[in-house]
N, C-alpha and C positions, 0 to 999 in steps of 0.2 A: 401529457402535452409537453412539459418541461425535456423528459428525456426524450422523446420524438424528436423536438426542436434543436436540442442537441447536439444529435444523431445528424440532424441535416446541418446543423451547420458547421460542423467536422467535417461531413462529407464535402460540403461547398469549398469549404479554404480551401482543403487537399486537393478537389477536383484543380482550383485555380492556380496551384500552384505546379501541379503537375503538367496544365496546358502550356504555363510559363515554360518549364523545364521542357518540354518537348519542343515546343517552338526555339530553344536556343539549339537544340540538340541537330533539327532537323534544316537549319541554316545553312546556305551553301557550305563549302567548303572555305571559301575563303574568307571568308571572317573568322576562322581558328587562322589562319597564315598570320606568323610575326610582321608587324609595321614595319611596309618597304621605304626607301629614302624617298618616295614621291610621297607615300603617305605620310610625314613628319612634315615635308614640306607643307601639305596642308593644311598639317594641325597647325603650323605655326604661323598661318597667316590670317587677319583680323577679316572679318566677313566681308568689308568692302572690296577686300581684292581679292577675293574665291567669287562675289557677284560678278566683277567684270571677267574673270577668267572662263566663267558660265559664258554670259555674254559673248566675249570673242570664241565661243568654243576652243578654248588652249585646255579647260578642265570638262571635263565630264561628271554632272551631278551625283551618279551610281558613282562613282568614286570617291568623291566626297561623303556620301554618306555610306561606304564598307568603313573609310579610315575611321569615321567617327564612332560607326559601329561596333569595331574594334574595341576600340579604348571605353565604351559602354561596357562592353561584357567582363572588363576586367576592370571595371568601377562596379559594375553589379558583383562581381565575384566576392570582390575584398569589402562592398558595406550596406549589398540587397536593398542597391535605390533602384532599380527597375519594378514596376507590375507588370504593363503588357508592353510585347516585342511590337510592336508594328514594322520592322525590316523588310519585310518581304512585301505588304503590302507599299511603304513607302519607296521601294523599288518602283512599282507600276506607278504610283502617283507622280514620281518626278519624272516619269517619259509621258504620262497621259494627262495630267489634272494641273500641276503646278505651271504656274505662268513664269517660264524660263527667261523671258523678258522685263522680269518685276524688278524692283529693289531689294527682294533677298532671292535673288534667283538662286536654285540650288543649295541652298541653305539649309541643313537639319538642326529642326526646332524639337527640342523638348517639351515638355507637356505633363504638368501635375494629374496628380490621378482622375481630378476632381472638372477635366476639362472632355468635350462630347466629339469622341471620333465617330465614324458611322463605322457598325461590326463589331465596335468593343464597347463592353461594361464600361459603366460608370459605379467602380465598388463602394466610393470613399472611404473603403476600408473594413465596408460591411458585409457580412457574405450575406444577410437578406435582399442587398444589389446584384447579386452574383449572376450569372445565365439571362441576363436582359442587355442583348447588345442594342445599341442604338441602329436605329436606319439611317440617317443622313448626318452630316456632319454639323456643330452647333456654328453658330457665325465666326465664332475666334478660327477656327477651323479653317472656315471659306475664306476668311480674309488672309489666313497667312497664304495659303495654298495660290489664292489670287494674284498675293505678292513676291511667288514664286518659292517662298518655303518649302520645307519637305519634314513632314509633323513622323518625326519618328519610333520615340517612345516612350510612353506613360511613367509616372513615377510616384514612389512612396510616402505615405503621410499617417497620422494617423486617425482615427476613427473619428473624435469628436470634435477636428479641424481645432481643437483649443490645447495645444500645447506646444512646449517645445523641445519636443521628441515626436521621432515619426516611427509607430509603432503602433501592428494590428495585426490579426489572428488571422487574417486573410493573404498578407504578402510576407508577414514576418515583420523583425526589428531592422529596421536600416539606420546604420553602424555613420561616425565619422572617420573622412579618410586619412586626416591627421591620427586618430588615436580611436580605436575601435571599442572602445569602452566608456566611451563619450559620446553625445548626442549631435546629430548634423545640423539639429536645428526643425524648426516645425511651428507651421503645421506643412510646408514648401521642402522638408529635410531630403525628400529624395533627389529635386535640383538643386540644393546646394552642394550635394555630397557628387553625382554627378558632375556639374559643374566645375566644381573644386578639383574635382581628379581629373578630367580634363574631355571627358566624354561628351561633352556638349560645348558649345561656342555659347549658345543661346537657349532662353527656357521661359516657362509660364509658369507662374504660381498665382498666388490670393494670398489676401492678408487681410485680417480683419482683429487682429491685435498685435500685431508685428509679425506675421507668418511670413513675409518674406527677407523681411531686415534682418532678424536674429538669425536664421538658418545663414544670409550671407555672413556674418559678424561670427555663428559658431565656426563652421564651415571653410571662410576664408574665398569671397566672391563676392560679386556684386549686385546693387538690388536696388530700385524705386519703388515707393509705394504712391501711387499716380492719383488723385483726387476722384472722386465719383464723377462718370461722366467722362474721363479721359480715354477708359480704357472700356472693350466690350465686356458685357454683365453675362448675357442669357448666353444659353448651352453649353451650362456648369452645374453639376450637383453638389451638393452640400450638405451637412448635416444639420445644421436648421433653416434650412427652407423659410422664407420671410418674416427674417428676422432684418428688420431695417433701423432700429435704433443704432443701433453702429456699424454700417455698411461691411460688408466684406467686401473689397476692390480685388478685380485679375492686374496682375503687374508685370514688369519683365525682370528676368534675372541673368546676367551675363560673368562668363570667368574674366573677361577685361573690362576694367571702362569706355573704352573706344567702342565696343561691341556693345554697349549695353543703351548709349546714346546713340548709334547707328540706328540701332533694333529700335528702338523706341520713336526714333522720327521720322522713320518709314512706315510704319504703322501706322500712323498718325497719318502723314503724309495721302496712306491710302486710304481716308476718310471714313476711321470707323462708323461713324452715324450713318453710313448709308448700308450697314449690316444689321446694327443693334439701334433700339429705337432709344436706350437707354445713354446711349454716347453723345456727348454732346458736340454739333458742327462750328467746332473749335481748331480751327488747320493751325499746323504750326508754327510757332513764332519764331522764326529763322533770324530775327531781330534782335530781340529779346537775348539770343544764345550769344551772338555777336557780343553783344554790346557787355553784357558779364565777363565773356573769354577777353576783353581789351579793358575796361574799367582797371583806371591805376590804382584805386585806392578801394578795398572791399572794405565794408563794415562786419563784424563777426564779432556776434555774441557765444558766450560759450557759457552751457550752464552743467556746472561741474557738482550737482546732486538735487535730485529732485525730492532731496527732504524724506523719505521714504526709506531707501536702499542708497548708503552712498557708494560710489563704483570702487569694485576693489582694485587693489593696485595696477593690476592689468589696464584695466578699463580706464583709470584715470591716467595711467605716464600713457594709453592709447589717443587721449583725449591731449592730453599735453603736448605729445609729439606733432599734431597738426595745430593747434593755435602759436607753439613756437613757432613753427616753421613758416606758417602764413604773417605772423610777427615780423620773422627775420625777410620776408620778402616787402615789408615796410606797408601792411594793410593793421587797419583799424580794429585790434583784436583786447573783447572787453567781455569782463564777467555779467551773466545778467542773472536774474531771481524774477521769475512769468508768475504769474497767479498759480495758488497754489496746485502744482502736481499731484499733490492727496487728493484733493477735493476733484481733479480729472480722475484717478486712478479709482474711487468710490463712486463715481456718479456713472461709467463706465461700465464696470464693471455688474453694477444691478441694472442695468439697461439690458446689458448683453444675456444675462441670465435670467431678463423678467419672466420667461415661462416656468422657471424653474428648474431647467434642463429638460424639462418634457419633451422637447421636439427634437430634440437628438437620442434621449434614452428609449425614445420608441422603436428606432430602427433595431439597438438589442435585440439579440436572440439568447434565448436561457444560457448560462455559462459561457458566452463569449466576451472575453477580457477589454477592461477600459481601461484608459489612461489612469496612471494614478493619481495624477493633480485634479483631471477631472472628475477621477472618481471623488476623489477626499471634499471635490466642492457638493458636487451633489448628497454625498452619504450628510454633510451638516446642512445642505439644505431643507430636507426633510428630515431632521430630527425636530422632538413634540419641542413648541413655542417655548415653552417655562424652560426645558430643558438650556436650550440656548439663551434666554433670557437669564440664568443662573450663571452660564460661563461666559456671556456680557458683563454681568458685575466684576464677579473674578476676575476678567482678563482689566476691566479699566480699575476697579478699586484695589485689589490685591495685587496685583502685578504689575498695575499703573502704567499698562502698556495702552496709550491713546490712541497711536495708530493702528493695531490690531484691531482693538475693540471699535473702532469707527469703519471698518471695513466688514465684520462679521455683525452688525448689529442689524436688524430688520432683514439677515440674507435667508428671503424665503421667497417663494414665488408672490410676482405683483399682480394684484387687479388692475382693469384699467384706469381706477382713480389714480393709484400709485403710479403708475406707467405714467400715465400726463404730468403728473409733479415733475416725477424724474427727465421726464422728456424737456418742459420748462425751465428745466435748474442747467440741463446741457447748455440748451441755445443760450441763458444768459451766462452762463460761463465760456463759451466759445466769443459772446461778445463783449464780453470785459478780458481776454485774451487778445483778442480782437486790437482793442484801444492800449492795450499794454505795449503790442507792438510798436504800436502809430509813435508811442510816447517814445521809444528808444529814439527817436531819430528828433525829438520836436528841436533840440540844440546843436544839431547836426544834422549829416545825410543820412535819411534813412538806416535802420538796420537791413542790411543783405538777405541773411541766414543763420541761422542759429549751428554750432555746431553740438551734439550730445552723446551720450551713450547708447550705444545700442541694448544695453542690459548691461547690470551691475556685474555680471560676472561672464568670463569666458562660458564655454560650451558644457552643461552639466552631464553627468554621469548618466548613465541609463536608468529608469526609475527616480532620479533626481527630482523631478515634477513634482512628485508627490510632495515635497518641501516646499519649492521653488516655486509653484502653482500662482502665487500672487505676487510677486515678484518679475512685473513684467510691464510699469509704469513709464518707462522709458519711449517704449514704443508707440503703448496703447493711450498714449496722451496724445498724440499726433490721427491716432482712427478717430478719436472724439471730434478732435478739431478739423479732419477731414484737408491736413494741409499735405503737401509735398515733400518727403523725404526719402533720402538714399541713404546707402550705408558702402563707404569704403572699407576694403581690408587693411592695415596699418602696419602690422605689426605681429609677433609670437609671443605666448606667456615665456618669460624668463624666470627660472627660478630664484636667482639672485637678485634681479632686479623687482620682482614683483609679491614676492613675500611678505606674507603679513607683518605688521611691526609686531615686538614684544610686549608694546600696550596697549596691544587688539583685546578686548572683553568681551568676547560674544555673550555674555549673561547682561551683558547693557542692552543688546541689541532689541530693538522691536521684534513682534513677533514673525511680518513680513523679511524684515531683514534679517534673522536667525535663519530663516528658512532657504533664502539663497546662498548667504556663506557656511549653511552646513557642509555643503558640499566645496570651498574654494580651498585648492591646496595647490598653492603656485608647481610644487616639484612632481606630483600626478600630472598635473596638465602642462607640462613644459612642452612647447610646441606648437599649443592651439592655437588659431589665429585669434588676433581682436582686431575689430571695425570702431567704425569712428560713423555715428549718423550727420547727414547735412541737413537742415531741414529749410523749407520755405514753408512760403503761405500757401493757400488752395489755388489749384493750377497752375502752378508755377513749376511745372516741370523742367520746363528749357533753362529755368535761371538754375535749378537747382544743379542739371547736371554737367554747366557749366562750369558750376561750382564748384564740383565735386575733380573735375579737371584741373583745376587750380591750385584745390587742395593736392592732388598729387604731385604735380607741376612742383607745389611748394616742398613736398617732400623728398623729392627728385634733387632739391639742391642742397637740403639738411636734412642729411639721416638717411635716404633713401628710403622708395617705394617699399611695399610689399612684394614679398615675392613668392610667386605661385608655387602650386607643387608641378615638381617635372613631370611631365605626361612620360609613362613607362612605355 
C-alpha cells in the first residue's frame, strides 16, 4: 500500500506541474512580448485609477490583465509563487462574468492556493487534492467577480498552512524575490513574493498565526489581518478543517498601501454578509477612517519585546524608525509591557494543535514531504509521555531554560477536558488583555494602536522552520486576541547597521529564541525587507489602516518610506 501510494503521488505532483507548465507554454503569444510603454503605464498606477479608466473605457480590462500577467510569469520564473494559471480563463470572465461597473472593475486579483475557483483544484499543497476541480465558484470568488475583479491566479503555500515558508511536493519551494535562498514568508508566501516583484496590485491570503503579516514583513508588501467576521470564510480549503479555537481569517494583501485600503473597503462596501453567512453586516466606517487620517495627536504604544524572542537588530532599529518618526511628527509615542505574550504564545499554540496534528497529518500520502517546523512539532508530539516528561525536567532543571520547558510541557494531543481548560484560560486572557488596554488611556486619551514586530527576525533561510518553528509570538498573540493588525514595509537589513553586537551569547538564549537567531546573519540577509506591525483592537480595521497611512505619512518626512522592488 505505502509504495502504491507513493507511486500515485509522484504521479499526482508531476501530472500538476506539468498541466502548469503547459498552460504557461500554451498562452497567447503576447504574454512572452517585452512590457510596452502602455503596459508600465499601468503597472504604475494605484487601482483606483485603472477602475475609472475601466469605467470611462480609456482602458481595456484584457489589457490590464496581459500587463499583469506578464510580470506573473517572470515573478513565477525567478521564485515559483504560481500553482494554477487561470489567464485564459480570466480572459472570458472579464468580458462575460465580472461586473465592469463595480469598484474594482477590471482589476486582477490574486488568489492563495487555498481559495475555490470553479475548474481548479483546491491542492493546499496536497496531491491527495489533486484532479478534484471545483464546479462553481466559492462566495470570495462571486463577490470579487461581482465587484468587478478578475481572479487570475492561484498561488503557493505550504502544506500544513503552519509555517513560514511556502513549500510542497506538489507546486515546489517558492523562493523570495529579494534573495532566493530565503523564505517569502508563509503560510500566504506565494502573494507576497508575487506581490513584492510586482505581478499583482492585489491578493488573498489567510492567516491563522501570522500567515499573512510575516510573508508581507519577509517579502516586503503589504497586509491586514481583519477580525472574524470582517472578511468571507466559506469556499476555502484548509488543512485542518474545523479547527476553530484560533480562527484562521481570509485577509487582503496589496504591493502599496493605497491599494490595500482601497481593496479592502470596497469589499466591505459590497456587503460580504450577503455572500457568506459567516460575515458579519458590519458596512463600513468611512468615519472612523476620517477621523484617525485628521486626529492631531495619536496615542502609540510600542512594545519593543515580547519577553520570549527579543527583535534582532533588524526588527528593532525597523521598530524604532516608526515610533521616531511618528514622535517627530509630535504624537504621543510610549513604551508599553500587555500581559504576558508567553502565556498568549502557550495557550495558543496547544489550542491550535489540540488534535495533535491529526487532522492535517491525514491528508499525507506515504513519502510525501512536510514542513520541517511542522514536522519537528509533530515527531515530539507523539513521542511515549515519560520520554518527554524526562526532557521536561532537563530542559527546566538542567538547563533552566523556563521558557522552553513551559511551551513543550503537556505538548500532546488534548481530550475534550483539556480543550475546555485551554479554551477558559484564552477568554480570560483575552479579557484581562482586554482591561490592560482600557488602562493605557485611564490618565489620558485612550491608547490608539500598538506598534510591534512582525517576527524577531527578517525572512529565514529555507528549511529555517525547522529551528524557527516556535518562534512566531509576535503575530500569533494578535489570532488569540482576534484584534486588527497590518504590517508595513520599512526598511532593508543593513549589514553595518544591524549586526549583532559582540555581547550577543546565543548559549544564554532560551530554547525558542536560539531557534530563530540560529539562523540571523545581518551580512547573508542584507537586502530583506523588514515591516513594522500596526495593531488595533477587533474590528477596527478602518482605524488601523488609517494608521498605517500615517505611519508612512511619518516616514515620508524622516528617513523615508520603503521602497518597492522595480517591476522588470
Amino acid at each position: 500500500m505505502g509504495l502504491l501510494e507513493y507511486r500515485q503521488h509522484k504521479a499526482d505532483c508531476q501530472r500538476k506541474q506539468h498541466e502548469r507548465a503547459t498552460k504557461i507554454a500554451n498562452l497567447p503569444a503576447t504574454y512572452s512580448y517585452p512590457l510596452t510603454p502602455q503596459e508600465r503605464t499601468i503597472l504604475g498606477k494605484p487601482i483606483q485609477d485603472l477602475v475609472q479608466d475601466v469605467q470611462k473605457n480609456v482602458t481595456n480590462p484584457i489589457d490590464i490583465l496581459r500587463a499583469y500577467g506578464k510580470v506573473t510569469l517572470k515573478a513565477h520564473e525567478k521564485t515559483n509563487c504560481a500553482t494554477e494559471i487561470l489567464f485564459p480563463e480570466a480572459e472570458e470572465w472579464a468580458t462575460k462574468e465580472c461586473n465592469l461597473r463595480g469598484p474594482l472593475a477590471g482589476i486582477p486579483v490574486s488568489l492563495k492556493d487555498s481559495v475555490q475557483v470553479k475548474g481548479f483544484d483546491i491542492t493546499v499543497g496536497f496531491s491527495t487534492h489533486t484532479g478534484k476541480p471545483y464546479a462553481e465558484d466559492g462566495p470570495m470568488v462571486r463577490l470579487l467577480k461581482d465587484a468587478g475583479a478578475v481572479p487570475f491566479v492561484k498561488t503557493n503555500l505550504p502544506t500544513t498552512l503552519l509555517s513560514f515558508e511556502s513549500t510542497n511536493d506538489v507546486w515546489g519551494q517558492c523562493t523570495n524575490p529579494h534573495n532566493t535562498a530565503y523564505s517569502p514568508g508563509g503560510s500566504t508566501g506565494g502573494e507576497s513574493a508575487l506581490l513584492a516583484f510586482g505581478g499583482s496590485r492585489i491578493g488573498i491570503g489567510s492567516d491563522v498565526a501570522g500567515s499573512v503579516r510575516v510573508p508581507a514583513h519577509f517579502s516586503g508588501c503589504y497586509s491586514i489581518r481583519c477580525s472574524t467576521g470582517r472578511w468571507p470564510k466559506m469556499g476555502m480549503n484548509t488543512s485542518m478543517p474545523g479547527q476553530e479555537a484560533i480562527p484562521s481569517v481570509f485577509s487582503p494583501m496589496a504591493r502599496t498601501l493605497n491599494d490595500l485600503a482601497y481593496f479592502t473597503r470596497s469589499l466591505i462596501q459590497c456587503r460580504p454578509w450577503e455572500y457568506d453567512y459567516t460575515v458579519h453586516p458590519l458596512a463600513w466606517r468611512s468615519s472612523i477612517s476620517d477621523s484617525y487620517r485628521d486626529k492631531k495627536v495619536l496615542r502609540v504604544g510600542v512594545l519593543r519585546t515580547d519577553g520570549v524572542v527579543d527583535p534582532s537588530p533588524a526588527c528593532a532599529r525597523a521598530l524604532s524608525l516608526v515610533a521616531d518618526a511618528l514622535r517627530a511628527e509630535g504624537h504621543d509615542v510610549f513604551d508599553v509591557s500587555p500581559p504576558s505574550p508567553y502565556e498568549a504564545l502557550k495557550l495558543a499554540s496547544h489550542l491550535l494543535l489540540s488534535d495533535g496534528g491529526a487532522t492535517f497529518m491525514s491528508f499525507f500520502r506515504s513519502g510525501e514531504w512536510n514542513d520541517l517546523g511542522a514536522a519537528a512539532m509533530i515527531k515530539y508530539m507523539h513521542l511515549p509521555r515519560f520520554v518527554k516528561k524526562l526532557h521536561y525536567w532537563w530542559v527546566k532543571y538542567v538547563r533552566r531554560d523556563e521558557i522552553w520547558a513551559g511551551l513543550i510541557k503537556d505538548w500532546h494531543p488534548k481530550s475534550a477536558y483539556e480543550y475546555w481548560q485551554l479554551a477558559g484560560k484564552r477568554e480570560a486572557y483575552k479579557a484581562r488583555f482586554y482591561d490592560w488596554w482600557d488602562e493605557q488611556g485611564k490618565d489620558a486619551a485612550a491608547m490608539d494602536v500598538m506598534l510591534v514586530p512582525p517576527n524577531a527576525t527578517p525572512a529565514v533561510p529555507h528549511g529555517g522552520m525547522h529551528d524557527a518553528v516556535s518562534s512566531c509570538g509576535y503575530t500569533f498573540l494578535f489570532n488569540l486576541l482576534d484584534y486588527s493588525a497590518g504590517v508595513i514595509p520599512v526598511t532593508h537589513v543593513d549589514p553595518a547597521k544591524d549586526a549583532l553586537p559582540s555581547t550577543f551569547n546565543f548559549t544564554k538564549l532560551n530554547g525558542v529564541a536560539q531557534g530563530a537567531y540560529k539562523h540571523y546573519d545581518a551580512a547573508a540577509m542584507s537586502g530583506l525587507p523588514v515591516g513594522v506591525q500596526v495593531v488595533g483592537r477587533r474590528l477596527q480595521e478602518e482605524k488601523v489602516l488609517a494608521i498605517m497611512e500615517r505611519c508612512e505619512d511619518a516616514l515620508d518626512k524622516h528617513g523615508g518610506r520603503y521602497e518597492l522592488l522595480e517591476i522588470v
